[in-house]
N, C-alpha and C positions, 0 to 999 in steps of 0.2 A: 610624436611620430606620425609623419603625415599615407593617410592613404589616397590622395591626388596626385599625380605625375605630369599633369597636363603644363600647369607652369613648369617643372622642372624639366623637363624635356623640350620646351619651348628654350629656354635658356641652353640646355646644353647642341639646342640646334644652331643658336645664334654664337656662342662660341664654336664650335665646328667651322661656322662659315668665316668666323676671321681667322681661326687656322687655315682657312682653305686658299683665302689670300694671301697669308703671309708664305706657305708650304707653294702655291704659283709661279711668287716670288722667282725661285729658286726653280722651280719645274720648266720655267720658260726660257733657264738658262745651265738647262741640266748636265753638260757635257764640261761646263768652267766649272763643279761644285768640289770642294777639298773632302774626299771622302779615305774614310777610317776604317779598318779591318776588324771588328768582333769576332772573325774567326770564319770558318771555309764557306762559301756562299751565303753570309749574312754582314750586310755593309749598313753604317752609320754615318750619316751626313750633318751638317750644320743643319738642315733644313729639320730632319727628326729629331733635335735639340731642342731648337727656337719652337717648334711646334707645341713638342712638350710643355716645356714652361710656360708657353701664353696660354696652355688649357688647365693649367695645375694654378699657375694664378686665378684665371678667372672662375674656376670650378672652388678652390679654397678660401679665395677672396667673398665669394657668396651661401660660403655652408664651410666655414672656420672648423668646426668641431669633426666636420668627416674624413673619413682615411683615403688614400689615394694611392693607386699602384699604374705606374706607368711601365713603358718598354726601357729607356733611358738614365731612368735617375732611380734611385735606391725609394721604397714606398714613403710615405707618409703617413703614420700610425696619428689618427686624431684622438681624442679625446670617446669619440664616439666611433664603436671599429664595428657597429650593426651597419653601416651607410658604409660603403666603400665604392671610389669611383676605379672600374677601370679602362686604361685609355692605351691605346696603341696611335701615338702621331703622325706613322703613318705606314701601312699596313697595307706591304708591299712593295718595299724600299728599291729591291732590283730593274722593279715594272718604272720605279719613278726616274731611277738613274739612269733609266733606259729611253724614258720620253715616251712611257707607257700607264695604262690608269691605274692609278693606287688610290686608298681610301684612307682618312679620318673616321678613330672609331672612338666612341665613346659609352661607355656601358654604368649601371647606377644599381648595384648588389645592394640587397637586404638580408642579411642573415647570408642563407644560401641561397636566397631567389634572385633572379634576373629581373629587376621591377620595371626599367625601360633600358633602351637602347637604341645607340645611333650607326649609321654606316653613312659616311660619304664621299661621295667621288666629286673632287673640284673640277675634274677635266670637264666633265660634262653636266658639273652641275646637277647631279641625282643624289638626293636627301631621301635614304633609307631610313626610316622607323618606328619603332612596335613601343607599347605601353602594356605590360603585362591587362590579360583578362580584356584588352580594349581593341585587338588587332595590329594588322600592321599595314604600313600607307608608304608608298614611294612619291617626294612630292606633292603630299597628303590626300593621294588616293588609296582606295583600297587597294591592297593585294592578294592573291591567292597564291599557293603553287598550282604546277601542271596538273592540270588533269587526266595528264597521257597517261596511257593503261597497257598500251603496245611498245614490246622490248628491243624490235626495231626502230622506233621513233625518239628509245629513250637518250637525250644528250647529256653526259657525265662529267662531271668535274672533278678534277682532281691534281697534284700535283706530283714531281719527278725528286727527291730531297737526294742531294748526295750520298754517300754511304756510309759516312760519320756521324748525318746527322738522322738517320732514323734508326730508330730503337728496334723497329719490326721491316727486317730485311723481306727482300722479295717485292717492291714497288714493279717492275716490270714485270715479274709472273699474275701477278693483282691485274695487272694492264692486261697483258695478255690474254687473261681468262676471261675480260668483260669485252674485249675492243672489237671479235669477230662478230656478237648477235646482236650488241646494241645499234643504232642511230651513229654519236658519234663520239667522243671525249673530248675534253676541252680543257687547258690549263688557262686560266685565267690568271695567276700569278699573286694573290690577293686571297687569302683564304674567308677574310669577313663579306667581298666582295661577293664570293665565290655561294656562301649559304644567302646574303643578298638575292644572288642572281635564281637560286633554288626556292627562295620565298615569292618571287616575282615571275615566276615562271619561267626565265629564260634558260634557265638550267630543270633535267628533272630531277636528279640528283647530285651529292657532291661527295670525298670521303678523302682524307688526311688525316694525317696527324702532325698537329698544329697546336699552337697554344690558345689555352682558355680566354687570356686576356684579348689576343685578337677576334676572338670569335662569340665571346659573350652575348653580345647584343645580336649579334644573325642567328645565335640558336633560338635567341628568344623570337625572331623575325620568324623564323621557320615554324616555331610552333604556334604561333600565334595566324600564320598563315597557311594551317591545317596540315602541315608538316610532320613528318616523325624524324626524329632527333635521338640515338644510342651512339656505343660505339660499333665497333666491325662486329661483334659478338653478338648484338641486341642489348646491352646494359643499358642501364639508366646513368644520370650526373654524376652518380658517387664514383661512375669511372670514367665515363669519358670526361669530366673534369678535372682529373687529378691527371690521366692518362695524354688526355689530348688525341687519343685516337676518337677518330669522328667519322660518324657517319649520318648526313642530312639528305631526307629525300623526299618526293611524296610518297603516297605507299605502296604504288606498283612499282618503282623502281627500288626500292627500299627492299623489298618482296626478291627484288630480283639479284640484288648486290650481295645483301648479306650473305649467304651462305659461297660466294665465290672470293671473298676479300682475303679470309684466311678462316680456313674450318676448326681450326682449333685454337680457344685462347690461352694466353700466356698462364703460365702456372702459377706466378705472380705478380699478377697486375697491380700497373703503378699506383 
């Protein structure tokens, strides 16, 4: 069992980046793409296919024995189910069918730990990612979060889900409670994008509920770049993992969200 990350993260940057060309491909002719209905605002293209399987190849083809759970295809239970890769092809589908930035994410689970993590945008070419314990680098610089401490300044991410597709009704009373004293809000479209932008500062906070597998490697981004990472409630992984309610910030906005998101939690949580 290795505790070095450094090649393995090296490797799953370099597959990211032939995902990012082949998923191009397809992005620079996104309005011709034969796209497939999953069900009320969530679309599946050729391009999240072909994605998938050139990263489940080159990810299995180089570590046989580990598990792999993608967006697309049914997991792959290896041999060795402590190592689990997980991967979202591309993460943001709407943003991509729309000629807008989506990300390649790539995440590399031990046990229950986040050990590294990738996020990337082919549009513009930003290579998001953290190595547990080691920080986190865009383009392999450092990053921090904000340092903003002021709740007028603070800019918010988040997202607007149908009403089928959230569990925890009331996303525009949420809006509405936070939109008059902050700075500004901001949907980015991209949820790994979105804790991305909160570990890099461009965001000061983020909060959805979204899935684990997209967002793996940004939680781990976030905390590794002096972040705090619960869900709406303050919990730790054991729910906002299972839950998918998220809440990433640094810690004056964090400070400032939690208690307006929804003051009471679910009686029982996912």
């Amino acid at each position: 069992m290795t505790d070095n990350y450094d090649d393995i993260l090296a490797h799953m940057v370099a597959v990211a980046r032939r995902a990012g060309v082949l998923t191009q491909g397809y992005f620079q002719r996104h309005r011709e793409l034969e796209i497939g209905v999953k069900g009320p605002g969530d679309f599946v293209s050729d391009a999240d296919r072909e994605s998938e399987q050139l990263i489940r190849a080159e990810l299995l083809g180089a570590y046989p024995d580990w598990s792999f759970t993608g967006e697309e295809f049914a997991p792959v239970e290896g041999s060795d189910r402590e190592h689990r890769w997980l991967v979202d092809p591309i993460d943001g589908t709407t943003n991509f069918l729309n000629g807008l930035d989506y990300t390649i994410t790539i995440a590399l689970r031990r046990g229950n730990q986040t050990m590294c993590g990738l996020i990337y945008n082919p549009v513009v070419d930003e290579m998001f990612t953290a190595i547990k314990g080691q920080g986190a680098r865009l383009n392999g610089e450092p990053m921090r979060v904000s340092a903003s401490t002021v709740v007028a300044m603070m800019c918010v991410g988040t997202g607007l889900p149908t009403p089928n597709l959230s569990l925890y009704p009331g996303a525009y009373q949420r809006l509405d409670a936070i939109r008059a004293p902050i700075g500004a809000v901001r949907i980015i479209g991209s949820a790994a994008l979105s804790c991305a932008f909160v570990a890099c500062g461009r965001l000061t906070g983020y909060f959805e509920e979204t899935g684990f597998v997209d967002t793996a490697g940004g939680i781990l981004m976030v905390q590794e770049a002096g972040g705090v990472v619960t869900d709406w409630w303050g919990r730790g992984p054991e729910h906002f993992e299972r839950s998918g309610v998220l809440l990433v910030a640094n810690q004056a906005t964090h400070a400032f969200l939690r208690p307006h998101l929804d003051p009471v939690p679910p009686k029982n949580p996912a």
